[in-house]
C-alpha positions as CSV (number, residue, x, y, z in Angstrom):
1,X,0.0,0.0,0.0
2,X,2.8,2.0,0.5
3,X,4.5,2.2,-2.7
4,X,0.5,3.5,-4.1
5,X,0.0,6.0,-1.6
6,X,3.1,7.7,-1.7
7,X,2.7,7.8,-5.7
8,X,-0.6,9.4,-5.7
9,X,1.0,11.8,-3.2
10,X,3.6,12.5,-5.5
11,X,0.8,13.5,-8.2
12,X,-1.3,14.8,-6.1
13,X,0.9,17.7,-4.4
14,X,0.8,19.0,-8.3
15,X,-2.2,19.4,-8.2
16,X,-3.0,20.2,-4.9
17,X,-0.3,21.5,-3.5
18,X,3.1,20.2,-1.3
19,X,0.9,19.4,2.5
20,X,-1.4,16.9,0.6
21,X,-1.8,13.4,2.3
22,X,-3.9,10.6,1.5
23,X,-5.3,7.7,3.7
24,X,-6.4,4.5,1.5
25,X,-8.7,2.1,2.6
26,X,-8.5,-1.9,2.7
27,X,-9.7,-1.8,-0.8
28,X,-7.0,0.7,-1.8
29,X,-9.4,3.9,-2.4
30,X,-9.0,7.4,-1.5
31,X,-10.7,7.3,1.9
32,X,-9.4,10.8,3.1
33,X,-7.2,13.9,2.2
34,X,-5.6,15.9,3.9
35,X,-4.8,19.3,3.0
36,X,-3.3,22.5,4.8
37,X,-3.7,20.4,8.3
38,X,-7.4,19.8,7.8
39,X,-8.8,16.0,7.2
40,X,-11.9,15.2,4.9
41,X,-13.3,12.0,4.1
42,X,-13.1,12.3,0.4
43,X,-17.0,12.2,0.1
44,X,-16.9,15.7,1.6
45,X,-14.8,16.7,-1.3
46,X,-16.4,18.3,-3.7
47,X,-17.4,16.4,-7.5
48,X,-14.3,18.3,-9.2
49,X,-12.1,17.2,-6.2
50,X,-13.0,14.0,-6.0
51,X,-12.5,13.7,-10.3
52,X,-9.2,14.8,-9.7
53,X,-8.4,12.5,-7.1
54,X,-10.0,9.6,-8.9
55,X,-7.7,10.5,-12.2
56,X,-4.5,10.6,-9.5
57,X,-5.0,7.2,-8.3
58,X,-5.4,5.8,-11.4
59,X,-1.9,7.6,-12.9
60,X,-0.2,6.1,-9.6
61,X,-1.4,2.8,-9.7
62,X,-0.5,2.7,-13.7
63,X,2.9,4.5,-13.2
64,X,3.3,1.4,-10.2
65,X,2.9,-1.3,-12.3
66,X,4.5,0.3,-15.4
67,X,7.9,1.6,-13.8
68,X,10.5,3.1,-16.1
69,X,7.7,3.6,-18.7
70,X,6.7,0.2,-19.4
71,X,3.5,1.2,-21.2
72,X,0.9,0.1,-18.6
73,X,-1.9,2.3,-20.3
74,X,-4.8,4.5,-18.6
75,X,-7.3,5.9,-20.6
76,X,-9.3,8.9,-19.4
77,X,-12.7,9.5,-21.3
78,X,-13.3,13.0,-21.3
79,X,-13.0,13.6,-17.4
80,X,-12.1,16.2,-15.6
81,X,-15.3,18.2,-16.6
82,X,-15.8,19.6,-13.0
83,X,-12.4,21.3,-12.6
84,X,-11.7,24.7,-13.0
85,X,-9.4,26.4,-15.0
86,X,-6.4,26.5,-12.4
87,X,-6.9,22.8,-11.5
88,X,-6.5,21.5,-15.4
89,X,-3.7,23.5,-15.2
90,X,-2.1,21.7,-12.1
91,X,-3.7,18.2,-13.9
92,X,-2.0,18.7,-16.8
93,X,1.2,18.7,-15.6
94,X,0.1,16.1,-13.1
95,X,-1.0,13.8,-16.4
96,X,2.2,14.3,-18.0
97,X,4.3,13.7,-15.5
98,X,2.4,10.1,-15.0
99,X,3.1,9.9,-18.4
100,X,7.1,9.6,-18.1
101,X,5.9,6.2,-16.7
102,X,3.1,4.6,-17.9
103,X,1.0,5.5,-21.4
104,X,-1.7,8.0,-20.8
105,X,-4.6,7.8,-23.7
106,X,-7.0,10.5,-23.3
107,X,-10.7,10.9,-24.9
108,X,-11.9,13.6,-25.3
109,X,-14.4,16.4,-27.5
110,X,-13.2,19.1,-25.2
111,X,-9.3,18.9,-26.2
112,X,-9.0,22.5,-24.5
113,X,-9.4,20.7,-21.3
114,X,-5.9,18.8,-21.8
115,X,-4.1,22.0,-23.2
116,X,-1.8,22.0,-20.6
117,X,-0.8,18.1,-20.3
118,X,2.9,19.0,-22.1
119,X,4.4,17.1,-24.9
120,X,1.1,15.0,-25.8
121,X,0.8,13.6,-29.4
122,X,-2.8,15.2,-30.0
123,X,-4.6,12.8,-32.7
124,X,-7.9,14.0,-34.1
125,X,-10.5,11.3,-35.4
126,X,-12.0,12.3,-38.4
127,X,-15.9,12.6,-38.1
């Protein structure tokens, strides 16, 4: 469990910041964050928080399996639709830096939303 939380911590304080913590559950969920000193059961967090959380955990547990960048993929369908400007900054940077070690696949029709994920190779679908 170790190894997990202290990769989605790693993520994580991009996004929110270097006094994050997490607590997992038996199950290996988010179960709490802490931030700034104060505790919350991540179902007090609010939707966009909880997204971004949920999109951490997955990177971590991908980049955890996939060390070095072995290619263990994650595909994200077009999430991240409750975060706010700032915060797909942060998650952009968050998603590529998951991305030096695993392969991150994104979907999306909002491609504005992953603007600020780096070096991605953007391919359109024709429609």
């Amino acid at each position: 469990m170790a190894p997990f939380k202290e990769q989605i911590e790693q993520l994580g304080r991009i996004v929110f910041g270097p006094t994050l913590e997490v607590e997992l559950d038996g199950d290996l969920r988010g179960a709490q964050r802490t931030l700034h000193g104060i505790t919350l059961d991540v179902e007090q967090l609010s939707v966009g928080a909880r997204e971004q959380l949920a999109v951490i955990c997955r990177l971590g547990c991908a980049a955890i399996v996939s060390p070095g960048g072995g290619g263990a993929p994650v595909v994200i369908d077009d999430a991240l639709g409750w975060s706010d400007p700032s915060r797909l900054q942060s998650m952009g940077a968050a998603i590529a830096a998951a991305s030096r070690d695993c392969q991150v696949i994104v979907l999306t029709c909002t491609p504005g939303r992953y603007a600020h994920v780096g070096n991605a190779e953007v391919v359109r679908l024709p429609m």
